[in-house]
C-alpha positions in Angstrom: 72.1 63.5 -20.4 71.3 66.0 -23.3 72.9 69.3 -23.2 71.3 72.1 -21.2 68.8 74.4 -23.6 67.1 75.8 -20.8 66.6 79.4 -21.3 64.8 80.2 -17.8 66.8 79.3 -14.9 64.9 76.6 -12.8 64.2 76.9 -9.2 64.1 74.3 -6.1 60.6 74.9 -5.0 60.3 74.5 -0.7 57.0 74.0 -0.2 55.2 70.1 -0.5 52.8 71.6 -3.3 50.3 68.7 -5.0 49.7 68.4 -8.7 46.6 67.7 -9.3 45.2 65.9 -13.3 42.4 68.8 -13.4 40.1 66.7 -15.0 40.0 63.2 -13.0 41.4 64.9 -9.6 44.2 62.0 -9.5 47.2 62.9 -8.1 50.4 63.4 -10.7 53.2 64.3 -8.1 54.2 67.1 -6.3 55.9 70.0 -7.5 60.0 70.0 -6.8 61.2 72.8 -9.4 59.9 75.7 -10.9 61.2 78.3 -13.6 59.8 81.5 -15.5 58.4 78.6 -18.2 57.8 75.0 -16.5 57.9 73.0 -13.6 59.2 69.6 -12.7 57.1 67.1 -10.6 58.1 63.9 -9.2 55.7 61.1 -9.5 55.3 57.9 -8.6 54.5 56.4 -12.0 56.1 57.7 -15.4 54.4 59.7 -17.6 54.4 60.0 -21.4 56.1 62.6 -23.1 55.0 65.2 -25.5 51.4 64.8 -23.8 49.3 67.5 -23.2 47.8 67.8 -19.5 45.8 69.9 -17.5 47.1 70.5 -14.5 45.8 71.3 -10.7 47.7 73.3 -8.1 45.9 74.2 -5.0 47.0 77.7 -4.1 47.5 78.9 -0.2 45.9 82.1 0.6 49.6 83.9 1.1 50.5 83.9 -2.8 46.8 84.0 -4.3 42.9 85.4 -3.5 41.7 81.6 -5.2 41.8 78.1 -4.0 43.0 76.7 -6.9 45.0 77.1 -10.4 43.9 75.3 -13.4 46.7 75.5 -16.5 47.9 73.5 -19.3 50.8 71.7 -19.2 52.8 69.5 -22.0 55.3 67.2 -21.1 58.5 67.5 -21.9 60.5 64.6 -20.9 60.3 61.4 -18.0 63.1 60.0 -16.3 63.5 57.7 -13.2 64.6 59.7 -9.8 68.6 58.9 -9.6 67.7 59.3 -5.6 64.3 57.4 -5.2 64.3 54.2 -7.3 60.2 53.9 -7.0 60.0 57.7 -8.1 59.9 59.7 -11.7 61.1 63.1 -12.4 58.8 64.5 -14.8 59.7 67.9 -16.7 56.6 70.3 -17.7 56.4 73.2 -20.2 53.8 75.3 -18.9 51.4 77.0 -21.7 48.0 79.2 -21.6 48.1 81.4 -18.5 46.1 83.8 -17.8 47.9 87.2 -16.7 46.0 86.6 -13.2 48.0 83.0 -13.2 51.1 84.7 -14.5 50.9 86.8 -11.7 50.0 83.8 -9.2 52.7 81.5 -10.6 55.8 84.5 -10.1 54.3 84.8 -6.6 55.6 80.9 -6.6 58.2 81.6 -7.6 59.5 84.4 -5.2 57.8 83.1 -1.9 58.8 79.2 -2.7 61.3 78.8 -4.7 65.6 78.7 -3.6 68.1 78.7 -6.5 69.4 75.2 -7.4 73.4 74.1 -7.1 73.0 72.3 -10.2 
């Protein structure tokens, strides 16, 4: 595996959180890490890399005052799940939030997120 160049330290994320394609509602995968700067999602089909998405989280009323969280997302790289042979691991950068979102997603982030041992 390429070496580490993550500058924000990622996150398990505890809570079974859908995400959402925002513009066909069909699901991607469900969120499994988190950082200050992307996410990762695992996903039952692989996606493409370096591809632009917009992405869907529903929000529970304990980290936000909305149902839902639109944002952009881009791909960063695909790779089968070492652990689940029918299952991708799919790493997001996330770009464009709001300040309101920024706000939402670090609410995440401290209510849902454990550090990782890797």
């Amino acid at each position: 595996m390429e070496s580490e160049r993550r500058a924000a330290k990622r996150k398990k994320f505890t809570y079974y959180m859908r995400v959402m394609d925002a513009n066909s509602l069909q699901l991607i995968g469900y969120l499994t890490q988190i950082s200050a700067v992307g996410i990762q999602v695992d996903s039952e089909k692989p996606l493409p890399v370096n591809t632009n998405f917009k992405l869907r989280l529903d929000l529970t009323t304990d980290i936000a005052n909305k149902t839902m969280m639109v944002f952009n997302g881009r791909s960063k790289w695909c790779q089968p799940d070492p652990a689940e042979p029918n299952s991708f691991n799919v790493g997001f950068e996330v770009t464009l939030l709001s300040r309101e979102d920024t706000e939402i997603f670090n609410r995440m982030i401290e209510k849902y997120a454990t550090e990782s041992s890797w």
